[in-house]
N, C-alpha and C positions, 0 to 999 in steps of 0.2 A: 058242797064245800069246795073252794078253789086249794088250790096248794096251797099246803099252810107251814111254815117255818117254828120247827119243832122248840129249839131254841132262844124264837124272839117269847114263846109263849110262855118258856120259864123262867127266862129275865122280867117277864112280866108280872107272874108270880112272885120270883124272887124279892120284887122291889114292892109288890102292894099285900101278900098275901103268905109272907112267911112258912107257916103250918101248911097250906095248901102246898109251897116250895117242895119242903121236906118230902113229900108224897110223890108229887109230878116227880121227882129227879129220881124216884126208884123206877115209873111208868117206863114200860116201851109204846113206845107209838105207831103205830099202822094206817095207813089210810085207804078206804076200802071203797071208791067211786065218792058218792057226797058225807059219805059218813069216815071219822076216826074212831079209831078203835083205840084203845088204852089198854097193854097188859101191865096188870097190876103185880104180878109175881107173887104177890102174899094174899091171903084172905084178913088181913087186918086193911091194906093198904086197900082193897075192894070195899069191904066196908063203908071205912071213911070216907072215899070216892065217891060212894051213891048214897051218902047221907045228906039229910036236908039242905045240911049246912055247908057242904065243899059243892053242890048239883051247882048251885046258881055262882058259885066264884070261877068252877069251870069255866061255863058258859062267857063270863063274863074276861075272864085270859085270852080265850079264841075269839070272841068277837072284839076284844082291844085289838087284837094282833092279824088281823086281818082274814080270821081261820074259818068266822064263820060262828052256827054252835050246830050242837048234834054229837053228841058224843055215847060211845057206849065203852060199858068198860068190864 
């Protein structure tokens, strides 16, 4: 994963992916050699994170935004 700009990825969010928004802007972010880490701070907001349905809209903010995917949270 090259440096990735924490911010263009929830403008990216923000602007394609509402629900997912709301989530990422509770997330801290970390980056740990090729891999981001996500803390989620809540076991609700972990949940929805590694459910079917936010996995691939992740992936799909970091690789718009130049981040890459790979995420663990």
């Amino acid at each position: 994963m090259s440096k990735f700009d924490w911010q263009a990825v929830l403008s990216y969010a923000q602007q394609n992916h509402t629900a997912l928004y709301a989530i990422l802007s509770k997330c801290t972010p970390a980056q740990d050699g090729d891999k981001l880490i996500l803390y989620a701070g809540r076991k609700f907001n972990k949940t929805k994170l590694d459910s079917a349905k936010y996995r691939p809209l992740i992936n799909e903010c970091l690789e718009h935004t130049g981040a890459g995917s790979g995420v663990e949270i």
